[in-house]
Backbone as numpy.savetxt, mean C-alpha at the origin, in Angstrom:
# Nx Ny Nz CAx CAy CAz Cx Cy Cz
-6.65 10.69 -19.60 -7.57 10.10 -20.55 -7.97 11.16 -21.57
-7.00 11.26 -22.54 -7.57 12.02 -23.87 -8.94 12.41 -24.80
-9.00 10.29 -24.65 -10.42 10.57 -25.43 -12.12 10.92 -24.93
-12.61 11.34 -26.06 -13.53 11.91 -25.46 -14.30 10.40 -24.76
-15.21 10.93 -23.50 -16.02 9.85 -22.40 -17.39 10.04 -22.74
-18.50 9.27 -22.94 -19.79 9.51 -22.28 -19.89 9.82 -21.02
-21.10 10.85 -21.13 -20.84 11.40 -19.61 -21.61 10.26 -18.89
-21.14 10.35 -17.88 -21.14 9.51 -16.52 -22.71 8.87 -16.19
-23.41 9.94 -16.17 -25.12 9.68 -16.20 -25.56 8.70 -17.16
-25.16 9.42 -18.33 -25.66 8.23 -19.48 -25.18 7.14 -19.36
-23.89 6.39 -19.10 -23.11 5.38 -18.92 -24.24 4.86 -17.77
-24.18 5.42 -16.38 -25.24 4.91 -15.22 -26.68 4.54 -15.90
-27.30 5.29 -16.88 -28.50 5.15 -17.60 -28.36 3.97 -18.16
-27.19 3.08 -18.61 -27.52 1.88 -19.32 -27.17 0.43 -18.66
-27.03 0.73 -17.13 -26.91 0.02 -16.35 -28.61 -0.85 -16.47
-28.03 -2.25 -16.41 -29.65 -3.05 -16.88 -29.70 -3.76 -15.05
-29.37 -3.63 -13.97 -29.66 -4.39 -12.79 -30.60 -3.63 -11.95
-31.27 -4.17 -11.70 -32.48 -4.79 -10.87 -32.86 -5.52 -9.59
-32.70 -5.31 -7.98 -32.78 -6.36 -7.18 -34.29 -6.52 -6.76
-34.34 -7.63 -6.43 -35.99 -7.86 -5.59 -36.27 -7.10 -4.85
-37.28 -6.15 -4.80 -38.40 -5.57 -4.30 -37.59 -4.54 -4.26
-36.62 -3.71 -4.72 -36.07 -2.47 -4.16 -37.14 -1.27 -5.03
-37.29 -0.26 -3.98 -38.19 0.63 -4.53 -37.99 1.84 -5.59
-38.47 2.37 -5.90 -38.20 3.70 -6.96 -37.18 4.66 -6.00
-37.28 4.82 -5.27 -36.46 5.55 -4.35 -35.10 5.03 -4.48
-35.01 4.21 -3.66 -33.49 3.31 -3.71 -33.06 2.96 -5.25
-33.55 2.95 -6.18 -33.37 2.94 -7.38 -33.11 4.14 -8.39
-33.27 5.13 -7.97 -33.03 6.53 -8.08 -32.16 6.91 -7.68
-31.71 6.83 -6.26 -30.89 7.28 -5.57 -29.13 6.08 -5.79
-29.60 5.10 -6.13 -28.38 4.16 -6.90 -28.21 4.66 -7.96
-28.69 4.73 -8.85 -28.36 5.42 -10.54 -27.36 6.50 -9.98
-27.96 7.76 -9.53 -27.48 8.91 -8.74 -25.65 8.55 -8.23
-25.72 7.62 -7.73 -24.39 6.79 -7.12 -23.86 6.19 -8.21
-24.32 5.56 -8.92 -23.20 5.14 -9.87 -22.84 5.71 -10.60
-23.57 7.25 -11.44 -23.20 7.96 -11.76 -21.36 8.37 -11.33
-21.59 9.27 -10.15 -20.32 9.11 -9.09 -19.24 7.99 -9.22
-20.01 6.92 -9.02 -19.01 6.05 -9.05 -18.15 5.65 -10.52
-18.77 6.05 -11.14 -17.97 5.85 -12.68 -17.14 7.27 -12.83
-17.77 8.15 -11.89 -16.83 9.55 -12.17 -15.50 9.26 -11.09
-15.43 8.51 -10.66 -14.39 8.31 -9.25 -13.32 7.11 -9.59
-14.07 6.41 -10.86 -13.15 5.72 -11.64 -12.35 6.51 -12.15
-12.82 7.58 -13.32 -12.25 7.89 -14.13 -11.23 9.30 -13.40
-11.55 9.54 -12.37 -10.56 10.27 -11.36 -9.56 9.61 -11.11
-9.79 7.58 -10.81 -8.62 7.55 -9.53 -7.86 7.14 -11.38
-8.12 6.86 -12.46 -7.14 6.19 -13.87 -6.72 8.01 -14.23
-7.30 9.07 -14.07 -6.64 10.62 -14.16 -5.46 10.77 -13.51
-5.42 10.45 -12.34 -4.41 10.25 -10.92 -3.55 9.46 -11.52
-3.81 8.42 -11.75 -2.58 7.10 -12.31 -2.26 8.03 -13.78
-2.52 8.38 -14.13 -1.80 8.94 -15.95 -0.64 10.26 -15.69
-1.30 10.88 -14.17 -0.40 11.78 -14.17 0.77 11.06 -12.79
0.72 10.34 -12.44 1.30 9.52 -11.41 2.98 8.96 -12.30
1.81 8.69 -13.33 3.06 7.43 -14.39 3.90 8.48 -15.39
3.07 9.65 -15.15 4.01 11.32 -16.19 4.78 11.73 -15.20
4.85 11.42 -14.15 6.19 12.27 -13.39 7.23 11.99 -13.83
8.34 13.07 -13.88 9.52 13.30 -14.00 10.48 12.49 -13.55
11.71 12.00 -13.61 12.88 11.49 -13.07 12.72 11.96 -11.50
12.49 10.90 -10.72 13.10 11.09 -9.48 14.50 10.68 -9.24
14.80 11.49 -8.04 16.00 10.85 -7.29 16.95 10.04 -7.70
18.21 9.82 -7.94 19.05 8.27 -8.04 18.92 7.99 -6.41
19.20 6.98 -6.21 19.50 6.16 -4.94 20.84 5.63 -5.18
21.60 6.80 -4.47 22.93 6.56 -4.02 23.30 5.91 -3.07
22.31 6.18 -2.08 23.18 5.34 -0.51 23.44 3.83 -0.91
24.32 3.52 -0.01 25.12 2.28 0.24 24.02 1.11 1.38
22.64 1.13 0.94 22.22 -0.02 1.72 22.28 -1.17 1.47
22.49 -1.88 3.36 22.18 -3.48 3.16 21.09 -3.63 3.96
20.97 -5.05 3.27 19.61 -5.21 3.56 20.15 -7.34 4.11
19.49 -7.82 4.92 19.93 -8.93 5.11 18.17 -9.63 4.88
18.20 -10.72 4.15 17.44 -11.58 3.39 17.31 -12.72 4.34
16.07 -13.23 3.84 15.62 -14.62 4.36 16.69 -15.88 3.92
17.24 -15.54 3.04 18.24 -16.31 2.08 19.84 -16.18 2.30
19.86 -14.77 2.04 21.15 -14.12 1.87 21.43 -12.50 2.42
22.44 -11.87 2.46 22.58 -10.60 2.43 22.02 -10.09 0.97
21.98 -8.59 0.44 21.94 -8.09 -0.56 22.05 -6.63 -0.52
22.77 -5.79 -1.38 22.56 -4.32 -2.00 21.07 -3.89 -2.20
21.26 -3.02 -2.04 19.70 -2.21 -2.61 19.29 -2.82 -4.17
20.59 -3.02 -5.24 20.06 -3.65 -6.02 19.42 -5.12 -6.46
19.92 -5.73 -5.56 19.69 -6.65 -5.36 17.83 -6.81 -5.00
17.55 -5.99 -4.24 16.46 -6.13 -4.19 15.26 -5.97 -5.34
15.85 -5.95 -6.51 14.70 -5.58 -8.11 14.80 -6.93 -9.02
15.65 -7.61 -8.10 15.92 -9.29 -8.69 16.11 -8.59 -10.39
14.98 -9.56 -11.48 15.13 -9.06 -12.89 14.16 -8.48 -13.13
13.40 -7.55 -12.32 12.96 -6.68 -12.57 13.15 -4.49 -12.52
12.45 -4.25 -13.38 12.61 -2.88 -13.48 12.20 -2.02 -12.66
11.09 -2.28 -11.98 10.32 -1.40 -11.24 10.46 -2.28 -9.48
10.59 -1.58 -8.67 10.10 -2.35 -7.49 9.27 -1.08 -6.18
8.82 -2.12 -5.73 7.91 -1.46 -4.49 8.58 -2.13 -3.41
9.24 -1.47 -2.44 9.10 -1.07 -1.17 8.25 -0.49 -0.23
7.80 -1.55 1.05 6.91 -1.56 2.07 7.73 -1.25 3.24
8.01 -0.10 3.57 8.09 -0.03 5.28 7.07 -0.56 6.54
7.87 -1.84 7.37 7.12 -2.41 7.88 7.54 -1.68 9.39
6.72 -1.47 9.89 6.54 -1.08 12.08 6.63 -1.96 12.47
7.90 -2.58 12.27 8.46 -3.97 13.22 9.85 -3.57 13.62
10.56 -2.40 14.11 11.69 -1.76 14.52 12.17 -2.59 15.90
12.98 -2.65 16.21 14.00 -3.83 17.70 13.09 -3.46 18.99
12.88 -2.39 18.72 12.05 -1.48 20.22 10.89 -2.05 20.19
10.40 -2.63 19.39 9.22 -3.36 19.49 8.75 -4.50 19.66
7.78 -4.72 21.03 7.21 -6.16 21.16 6.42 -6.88 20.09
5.47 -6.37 19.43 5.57 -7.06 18.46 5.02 -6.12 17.05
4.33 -6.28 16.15 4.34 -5.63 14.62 3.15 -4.59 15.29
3.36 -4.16 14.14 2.21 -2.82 13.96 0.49 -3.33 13.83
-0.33 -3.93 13.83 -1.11 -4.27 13.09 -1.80 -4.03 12.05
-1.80 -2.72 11.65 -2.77 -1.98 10.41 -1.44 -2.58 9.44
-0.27 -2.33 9.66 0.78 -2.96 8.41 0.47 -4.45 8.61
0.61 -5.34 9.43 0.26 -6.68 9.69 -1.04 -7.34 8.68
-2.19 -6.37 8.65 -3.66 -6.56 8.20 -2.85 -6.43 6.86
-2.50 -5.20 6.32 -1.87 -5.06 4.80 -1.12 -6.07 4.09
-0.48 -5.76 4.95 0.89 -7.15 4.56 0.11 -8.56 4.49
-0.67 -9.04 5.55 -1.63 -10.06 5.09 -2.08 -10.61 3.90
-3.03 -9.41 3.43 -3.68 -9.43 2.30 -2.44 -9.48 1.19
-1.80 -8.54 0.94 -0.43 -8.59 -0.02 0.48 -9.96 -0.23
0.10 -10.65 1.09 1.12 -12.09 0.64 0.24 -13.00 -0.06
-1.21 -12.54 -0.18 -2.34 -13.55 -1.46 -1.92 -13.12 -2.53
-1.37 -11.64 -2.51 -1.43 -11.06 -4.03 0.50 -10.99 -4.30
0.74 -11.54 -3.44 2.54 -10.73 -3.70 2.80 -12.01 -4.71
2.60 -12.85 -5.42 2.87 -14.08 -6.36 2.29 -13.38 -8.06
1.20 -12.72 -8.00 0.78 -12.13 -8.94 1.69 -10.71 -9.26
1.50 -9.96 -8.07 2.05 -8.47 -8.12 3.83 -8.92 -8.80
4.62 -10.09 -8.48 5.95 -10.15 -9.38 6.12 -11.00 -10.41
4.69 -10.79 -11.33 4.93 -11.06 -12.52 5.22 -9.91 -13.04
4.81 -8.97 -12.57 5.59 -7.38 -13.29 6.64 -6.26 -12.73
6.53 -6.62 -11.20 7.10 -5.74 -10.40 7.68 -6.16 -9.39
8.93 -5.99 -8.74 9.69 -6.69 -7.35 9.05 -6.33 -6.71
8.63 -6.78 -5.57 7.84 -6.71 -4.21 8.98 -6.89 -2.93
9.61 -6.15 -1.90 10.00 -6.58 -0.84 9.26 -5.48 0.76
9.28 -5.87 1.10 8.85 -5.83 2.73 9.85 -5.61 3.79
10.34 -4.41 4.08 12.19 -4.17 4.90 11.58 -3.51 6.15
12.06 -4.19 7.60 11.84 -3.75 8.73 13.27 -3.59 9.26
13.22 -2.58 10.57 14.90 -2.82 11.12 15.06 -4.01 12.26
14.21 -4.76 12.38 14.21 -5.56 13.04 15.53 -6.87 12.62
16.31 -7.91 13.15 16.82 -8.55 12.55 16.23 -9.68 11.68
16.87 -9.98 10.77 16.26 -11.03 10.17 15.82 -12.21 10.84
16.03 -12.49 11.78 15.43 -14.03 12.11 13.88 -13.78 12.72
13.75 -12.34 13.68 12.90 -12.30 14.27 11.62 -12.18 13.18
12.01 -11.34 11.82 10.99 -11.07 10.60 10.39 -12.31 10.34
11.51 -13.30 10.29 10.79 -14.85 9.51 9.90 -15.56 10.32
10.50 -15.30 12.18 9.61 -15.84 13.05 8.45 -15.62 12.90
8.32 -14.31 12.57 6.47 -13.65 12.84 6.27 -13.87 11.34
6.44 -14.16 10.37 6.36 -14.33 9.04 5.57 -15.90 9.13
5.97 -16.68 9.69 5.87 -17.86 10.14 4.68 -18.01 11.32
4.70 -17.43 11.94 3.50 -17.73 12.87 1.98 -17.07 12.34
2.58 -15.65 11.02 1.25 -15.54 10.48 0.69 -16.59 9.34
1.64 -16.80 8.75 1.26 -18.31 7.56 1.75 -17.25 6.38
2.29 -16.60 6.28 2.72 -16.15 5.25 3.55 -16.44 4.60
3.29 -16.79 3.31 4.10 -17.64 2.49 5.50 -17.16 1.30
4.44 -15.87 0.49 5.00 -15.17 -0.43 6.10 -13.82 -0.31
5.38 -13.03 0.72 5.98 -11.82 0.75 8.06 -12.54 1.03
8.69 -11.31 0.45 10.05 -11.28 0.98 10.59 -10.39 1.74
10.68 -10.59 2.83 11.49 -9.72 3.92 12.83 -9.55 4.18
12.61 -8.30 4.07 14.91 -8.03 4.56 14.58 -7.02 5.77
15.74 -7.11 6.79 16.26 -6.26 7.76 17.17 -5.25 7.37
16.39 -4.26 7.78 17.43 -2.75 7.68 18.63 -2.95 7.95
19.79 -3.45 7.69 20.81 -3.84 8.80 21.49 -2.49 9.68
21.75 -1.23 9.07 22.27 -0.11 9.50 21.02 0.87 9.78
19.35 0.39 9.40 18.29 1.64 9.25 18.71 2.79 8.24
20.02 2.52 7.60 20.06 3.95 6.76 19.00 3.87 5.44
18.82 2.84 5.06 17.26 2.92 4.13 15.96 3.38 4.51
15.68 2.97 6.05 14.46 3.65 6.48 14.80 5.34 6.94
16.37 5.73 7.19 15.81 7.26 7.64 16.15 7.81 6.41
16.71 7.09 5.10 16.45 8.00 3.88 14.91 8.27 3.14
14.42 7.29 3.55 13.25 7.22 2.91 11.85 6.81 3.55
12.09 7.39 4.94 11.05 7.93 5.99 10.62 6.60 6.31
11.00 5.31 6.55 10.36 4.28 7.44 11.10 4.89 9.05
11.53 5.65 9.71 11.45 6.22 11.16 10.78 7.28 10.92
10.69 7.58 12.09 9.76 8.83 12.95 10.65 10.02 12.38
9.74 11.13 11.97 10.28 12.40 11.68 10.93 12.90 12.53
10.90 12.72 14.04 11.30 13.56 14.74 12.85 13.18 15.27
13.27 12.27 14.64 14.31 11.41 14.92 14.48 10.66 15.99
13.62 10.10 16.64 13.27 9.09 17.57 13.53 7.33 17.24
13.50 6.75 17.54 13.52 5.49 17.26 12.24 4.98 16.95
11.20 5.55 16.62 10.04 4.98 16.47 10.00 4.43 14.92
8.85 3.90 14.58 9.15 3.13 13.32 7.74 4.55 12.24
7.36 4.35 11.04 6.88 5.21 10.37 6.91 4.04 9.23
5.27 3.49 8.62 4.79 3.35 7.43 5.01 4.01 6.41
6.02 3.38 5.65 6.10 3.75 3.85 6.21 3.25 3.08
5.51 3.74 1.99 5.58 2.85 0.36 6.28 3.72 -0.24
7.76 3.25 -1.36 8.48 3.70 -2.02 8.27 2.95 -3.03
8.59 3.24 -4.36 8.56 2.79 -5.34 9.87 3.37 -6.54
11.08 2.25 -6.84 11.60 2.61 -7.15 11.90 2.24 -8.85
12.97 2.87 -9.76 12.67 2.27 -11.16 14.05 2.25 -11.48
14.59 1.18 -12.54 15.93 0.73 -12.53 15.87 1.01 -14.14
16.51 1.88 -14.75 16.20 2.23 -16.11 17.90 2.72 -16.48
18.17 1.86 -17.53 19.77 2.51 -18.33 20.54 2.17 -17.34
20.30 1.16 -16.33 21.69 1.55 -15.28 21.33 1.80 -13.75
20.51 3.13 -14.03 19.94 4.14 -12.85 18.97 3.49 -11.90
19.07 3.28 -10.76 17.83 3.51 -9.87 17.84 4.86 -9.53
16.29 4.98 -9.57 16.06 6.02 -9.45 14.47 5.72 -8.21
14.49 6.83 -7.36 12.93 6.96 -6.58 11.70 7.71 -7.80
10.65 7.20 -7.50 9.63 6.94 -8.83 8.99 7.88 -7.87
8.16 7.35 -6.80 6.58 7.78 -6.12 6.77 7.11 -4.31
6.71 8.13 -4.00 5.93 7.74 -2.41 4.71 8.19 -1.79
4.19 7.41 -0.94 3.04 7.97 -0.24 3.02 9.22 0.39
2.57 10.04 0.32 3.08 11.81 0.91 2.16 11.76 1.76
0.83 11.13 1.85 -0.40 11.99 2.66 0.22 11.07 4.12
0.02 12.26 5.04 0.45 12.28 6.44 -1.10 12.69 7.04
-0.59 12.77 8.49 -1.31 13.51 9.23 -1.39 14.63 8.59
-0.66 15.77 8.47 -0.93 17.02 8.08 -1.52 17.02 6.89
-2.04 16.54 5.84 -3.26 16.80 4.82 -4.18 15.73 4.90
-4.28 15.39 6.53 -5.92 14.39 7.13 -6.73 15.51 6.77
-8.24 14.63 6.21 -9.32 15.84 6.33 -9.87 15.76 7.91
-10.65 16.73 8.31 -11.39 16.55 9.77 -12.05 15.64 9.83
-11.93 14.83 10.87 -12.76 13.72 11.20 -12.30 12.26 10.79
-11.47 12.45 10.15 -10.87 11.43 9.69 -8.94 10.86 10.09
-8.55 9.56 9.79 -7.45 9.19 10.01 -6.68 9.05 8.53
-5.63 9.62 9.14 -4.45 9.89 7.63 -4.96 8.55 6.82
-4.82 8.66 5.53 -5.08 7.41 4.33 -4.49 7.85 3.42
-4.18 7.28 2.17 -3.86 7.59 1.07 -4.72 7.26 0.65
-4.31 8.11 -0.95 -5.20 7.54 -2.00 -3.99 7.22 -3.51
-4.57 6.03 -3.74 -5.73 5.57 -3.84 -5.32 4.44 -1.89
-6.08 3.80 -1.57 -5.69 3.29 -0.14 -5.48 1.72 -0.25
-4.33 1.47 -0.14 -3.27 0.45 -0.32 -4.17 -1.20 0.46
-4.98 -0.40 1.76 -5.52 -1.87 2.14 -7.07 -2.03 1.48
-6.73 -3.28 1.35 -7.89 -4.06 0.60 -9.19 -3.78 1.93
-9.20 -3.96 3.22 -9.50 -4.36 3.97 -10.64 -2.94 4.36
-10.31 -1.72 3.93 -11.04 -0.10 3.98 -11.67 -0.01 2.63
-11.37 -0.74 1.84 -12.08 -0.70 0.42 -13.76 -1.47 0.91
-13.56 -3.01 1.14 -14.24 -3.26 1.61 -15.36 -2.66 2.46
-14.74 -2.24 3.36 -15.67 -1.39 4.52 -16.29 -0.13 3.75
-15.75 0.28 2.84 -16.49 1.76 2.40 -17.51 1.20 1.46
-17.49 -0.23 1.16 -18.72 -0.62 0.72 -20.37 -1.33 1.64
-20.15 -0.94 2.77 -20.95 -1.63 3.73 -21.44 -0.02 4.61
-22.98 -0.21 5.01 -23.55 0.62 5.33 -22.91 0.91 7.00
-21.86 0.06 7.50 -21.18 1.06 8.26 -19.96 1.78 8.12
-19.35 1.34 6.93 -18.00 2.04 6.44 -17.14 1.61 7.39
-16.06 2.70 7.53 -14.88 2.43 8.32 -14.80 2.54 9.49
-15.88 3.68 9.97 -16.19 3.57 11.36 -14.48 4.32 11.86
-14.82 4.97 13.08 -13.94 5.98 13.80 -13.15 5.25 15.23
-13.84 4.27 15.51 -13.29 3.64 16.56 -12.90 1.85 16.53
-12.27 1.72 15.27 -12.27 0.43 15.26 -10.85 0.12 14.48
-10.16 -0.89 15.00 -8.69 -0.55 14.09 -8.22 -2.51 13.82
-7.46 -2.87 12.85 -6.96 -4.32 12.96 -6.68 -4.75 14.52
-6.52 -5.62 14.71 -5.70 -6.52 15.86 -4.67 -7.91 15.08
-3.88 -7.81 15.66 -2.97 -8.82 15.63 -3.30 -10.35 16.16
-4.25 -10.37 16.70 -4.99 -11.68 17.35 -6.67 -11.32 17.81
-7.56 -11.97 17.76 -8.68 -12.13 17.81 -9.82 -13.45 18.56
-9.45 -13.11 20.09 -9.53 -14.47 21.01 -9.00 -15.37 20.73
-7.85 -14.75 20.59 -6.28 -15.81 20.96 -6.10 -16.44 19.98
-6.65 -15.85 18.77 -6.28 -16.37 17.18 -5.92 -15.48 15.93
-4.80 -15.92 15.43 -4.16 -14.72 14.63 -5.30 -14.42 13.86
């Protein structure tokens, strides 16, 4: 952001809201906060300007397939007529009884928004699981929009970290984002923050943080809380 900003205070200073009976205190100490909070805007649109200035990543050479709700397809195949696409590594790998849930909760929310999100950008969702079993559980959550393909060989997830680092069969959450420009796919941006740059006390996240569902919570006077995680069912209801 080039141009010059009002600083943050003053912007909070012309905030005109008001709730019933809240005191000089709590009204002080909100100004104080929104201050912040307009500075945490203009951090996470700093982040996105230098996000969208990175350099040429990667071509994507490998030879993946991917098998569709529909059809087989190439890696290209997956950007339909679009330029840009996002890839979701889903924790639904063969070794597994059933999905991950923190991806489950995500993916949730994303199939309200995955109809909007490809008016500009391909959206797909690739587990190594086979395709029929993806549509089953696709189907028993009510999910309508998202599109799912099966790793058919996994060589897309161990190029681009949906397995376990350690080369195990375990499965590993990732967002890739790739861009189809002159010809080229190319890798754009992935999620980097791991365990190893968690702060103390806390569980790995990105930023900015992909679920709707922790946004929420960091607006409620208990936040995210340290011992509490999605479930996949909730007295025997998805």
């Amino acid at each position: 952001m080039t141009q010059d900003l009002v600083p943050a205070g003053e912007l909070a200073a012309r905030n005109p809201l008001r709730f019933p009976n809240e005191s000089a205190a709590y009204r002080h100490a909100r100004q104080a906060l929104l201050a912040e909070e307009i500075e945490l805007r203009r951090h996470i649109e700093r982040v996105a300007e230098l996000r969208r200035a990175l350099p040429p990543g990667g071509a994507v050479t490998g030879n993946y397939r991917f098998d569709g709700e529909s059809a087989p397809t190439g890696f290209a195949g997956l950007f339909g007529d679009k330029q840009t696409l996002v890839v979701y590594s889903y924790m639904f790998g063969p070794q597994r009884k059933r999905p991950c849930p923190m991806c489950t909760s995500l993916l949730g929310a994303w199939d309200g928004e995955a109809r909007d999100m490809e008016q500009r950008i391909a959206l797909a969702v690739v587990a190594r699981s086979p395709i029929e079993r993806l549509v089953a559980f696709k189907r028993e959550r009510g999910w309508r929009h998202l599109k799912l393909y099966s790793d058919v060989d996994g060589a897309y997830s161990r190029d681009y970290f949906g397995t376990a680092a350690d080369g195990s069969d375990g499965d590993q959450a990732a967002i890739n984002v790739f861009t189809r420009r002159d010809g080229i796919i190319r890798h754009f941006w992935s999620g980097e923050m791991g365990f190893e740059s968690a702060d103390p006390g806390q569980d790995p996240r990105g930023a900015p943080d992909l679920m709707p569902l922790w946004t929420v919570f960091d607006c409620t006077p208990e936040g995210r809380g340290t011992d509490w995680y999605p479930s996949l069912e909730y007295g025997g209801r998805p």
